[in-house]
SEZA-810507 format. One record per residue (C-alpha): residue in one letter; x, y negated, z negated. Coordinates in steps of 0.2 Angstrom, whole numbers, plus 5000, padded with zeros to 4 digits. Layout:
N
AXYZ;...
! end
This chain:
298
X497050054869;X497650184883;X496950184899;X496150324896;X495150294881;X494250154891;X493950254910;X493950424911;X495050424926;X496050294938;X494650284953;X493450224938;X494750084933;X495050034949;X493150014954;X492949924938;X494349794942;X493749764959;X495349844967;X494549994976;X494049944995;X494050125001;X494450274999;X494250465008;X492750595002;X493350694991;X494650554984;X493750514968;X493350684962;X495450734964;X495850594953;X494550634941;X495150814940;X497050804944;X498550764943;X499050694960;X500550614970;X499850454978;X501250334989;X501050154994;X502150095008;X503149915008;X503549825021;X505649765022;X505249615035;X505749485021;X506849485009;X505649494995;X503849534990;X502349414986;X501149384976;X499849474989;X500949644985;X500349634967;X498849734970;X499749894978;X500949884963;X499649884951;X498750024959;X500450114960;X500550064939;X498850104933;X499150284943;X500650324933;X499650274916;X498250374921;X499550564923;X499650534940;X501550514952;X501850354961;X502750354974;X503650184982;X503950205000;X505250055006;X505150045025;X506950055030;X506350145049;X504750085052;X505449925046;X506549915064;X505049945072;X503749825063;X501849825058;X500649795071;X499149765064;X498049615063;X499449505070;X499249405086;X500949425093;X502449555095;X503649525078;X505449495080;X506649635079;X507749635064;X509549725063;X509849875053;X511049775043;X509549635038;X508349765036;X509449865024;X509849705012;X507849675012;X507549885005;X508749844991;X508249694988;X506449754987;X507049914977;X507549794963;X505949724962;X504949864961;X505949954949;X505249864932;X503449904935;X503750104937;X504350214924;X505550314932;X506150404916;X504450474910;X504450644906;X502750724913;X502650604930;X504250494935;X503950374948;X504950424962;X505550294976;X506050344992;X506650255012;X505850325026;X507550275036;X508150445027;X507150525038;X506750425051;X508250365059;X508750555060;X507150645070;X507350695086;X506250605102;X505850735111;X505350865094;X504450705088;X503350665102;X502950875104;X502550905086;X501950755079;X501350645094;X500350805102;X499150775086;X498550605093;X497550545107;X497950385116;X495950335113;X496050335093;X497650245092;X496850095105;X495250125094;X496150075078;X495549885073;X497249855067;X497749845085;X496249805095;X496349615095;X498149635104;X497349725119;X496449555125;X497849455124;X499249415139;X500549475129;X499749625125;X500549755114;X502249855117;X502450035115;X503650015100;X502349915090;X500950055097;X501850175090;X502250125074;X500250205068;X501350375071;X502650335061;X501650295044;X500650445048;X502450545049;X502950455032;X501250555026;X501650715030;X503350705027;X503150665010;X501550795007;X502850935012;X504350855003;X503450794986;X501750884986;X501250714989;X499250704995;X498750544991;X499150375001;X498650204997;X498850015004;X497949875009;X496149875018;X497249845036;X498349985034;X496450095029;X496550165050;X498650215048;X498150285032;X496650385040;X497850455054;X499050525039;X497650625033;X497050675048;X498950745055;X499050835038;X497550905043;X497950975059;X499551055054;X498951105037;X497251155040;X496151135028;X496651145008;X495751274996;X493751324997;X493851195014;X494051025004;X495450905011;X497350925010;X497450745008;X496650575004;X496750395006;X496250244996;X496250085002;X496349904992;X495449764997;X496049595004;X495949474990;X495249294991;X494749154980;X493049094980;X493448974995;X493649125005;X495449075006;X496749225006;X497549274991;X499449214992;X499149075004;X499448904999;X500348745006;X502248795006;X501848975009;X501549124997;X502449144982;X503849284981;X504449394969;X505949344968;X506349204955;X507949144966;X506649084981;X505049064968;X505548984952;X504749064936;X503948904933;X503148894951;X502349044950;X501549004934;X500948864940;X500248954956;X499049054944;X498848904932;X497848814947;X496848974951;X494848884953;X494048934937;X492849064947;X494449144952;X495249174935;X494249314926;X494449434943;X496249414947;X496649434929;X495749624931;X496849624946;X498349584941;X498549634921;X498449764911;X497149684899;X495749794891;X493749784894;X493649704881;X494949574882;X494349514899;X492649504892;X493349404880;X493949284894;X492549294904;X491349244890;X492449084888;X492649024906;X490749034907;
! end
């Protein structure tokens, strides 16, 4: 059964699976009626992905089976910079060298759950370091920073919490919102690429994106938006416990630091109220063989 024969399009699927936090006006109605290029960004501050990084990949997956062109950002420049939000204190910076080895090594894993050979929409992955570690200070801060007021950015609740704190937050880590806003607009004007997702706490970069397209573009055709965001929720058990937190630490994806059998066993020890909704999440399962499942845990 094809994706399609069940949804009539990727924003229903979504809703339906519980993966859909947010999303822009507009957003549904273009994924119902094209064919769009949506990103998701990943972060190279480990050397491999986690469970948690599930849900973006899916979304990128289930995009791709519904027509539509996934994109996968690896963070190569914003990665010697790091991701502010919703952490209590300034990261530690990592060397180009570290950060390097972590994109490849997080290019590896990303690779079998796109299809990069398909013949109407290939996945397409890309390194902001491309770009990034070549602009220019002073053409950056007049082109792109002139489109962003001091307010927003200290409005932004990814960053708010840090404002009350001693150690406060530097300028590099304030910066970083107009970094992932630039990754936005470099990829709408490089790959037609109007659509950005990620996680509920990137939902305020992802807004600035939009808007920066906005203010350069202008408005797109008969006055509706150039681009749009959607954003995927945080994902907890019943306990209210985050998904991918457990004693040891979160699970990776790589079998070399998470064995095969330890991940299993992760997801074997899920509570039982917990099983029918990360197996929507997480697989590629039908309607009706998730109803199956859900009549036998009840």
């Amino acid at each position: 059964m094809t994706p399609s024969a069940e949804f009539s399009n990727v924003a229903e699927e979504l809703e339906w699976r519980g993966a859909l936090f947010d999303a822009t006006p507009g957003a549904a109605h273009a994924l119902a009626t094209e064919k769009v290029t949506c990103y998701n960004g990943f972060d190279p501050s480990a050397s491999s992905l986690h469970v948690g990084n599930l849900v973006p990949i899916m979304g990128l997956v289930r995009l791709q089976r519904h027509g539509h062109t996934p994109i996968a950002l690896v963070g190569g420049g914003t990665g010697m910079i790091g991701d502010p939000s919703f952490r209590a204190e300034e990261r530690q910076l990592m060397s180009i060298e570290q950060i390097d080895e972590n994109v490849e090594a997080i290019r590896l894993q990303l690779e079998p759950f796109l299809d990069f050979q398909a013949k109407s929409n290939p996945a397409r992955m890309v390194n902001n370091a491309d770009w990034l570690r070549k602009t220019n200070l002073l053409e950056f801060l007049r082109d792109i920073g002139k489109h962003f007021t001091v307010n927003t950015m200290m409005g932004r609740e990814s960053v708010k919490g840090r404002f009350s704190r001693d150690s406060g937050i530097s300028f590099t880590e304030f910066s970083y919102q107009l970094l992932q806003a630039y990754d936005f607009l470099t990829l709408y004007e490089r790959h037609n690429c109007a659509f950005q997702a990620g996680g509920s706490d990137q939902w305020g970069n992802i807004l600035g994106g939009v808007d920066l397209i906005r203010r350069i573009h202008g408005a797109g055709p008969d006055g509706r938006p150039r681009a749009h965001g959607i954003a995927y929720p945080l994902i907890t058990s019943s306990s209210g416990e985050k998904f991918g937190k457990s004693t040891g630490g979160a699970p990776t994806l790589d079998p070399k630091q998470t064995s095969p059998y330890r991940l299993y066993q992760y997801f074997l020890n899920v509570a039982d109220a917990d099983a029918v909704p990360y197996v929507k999440l997480f697989t590629l399962l039908n309607q009706v063989q998730i109803g199956g499942l859900d009549a036998a845990v009840k």
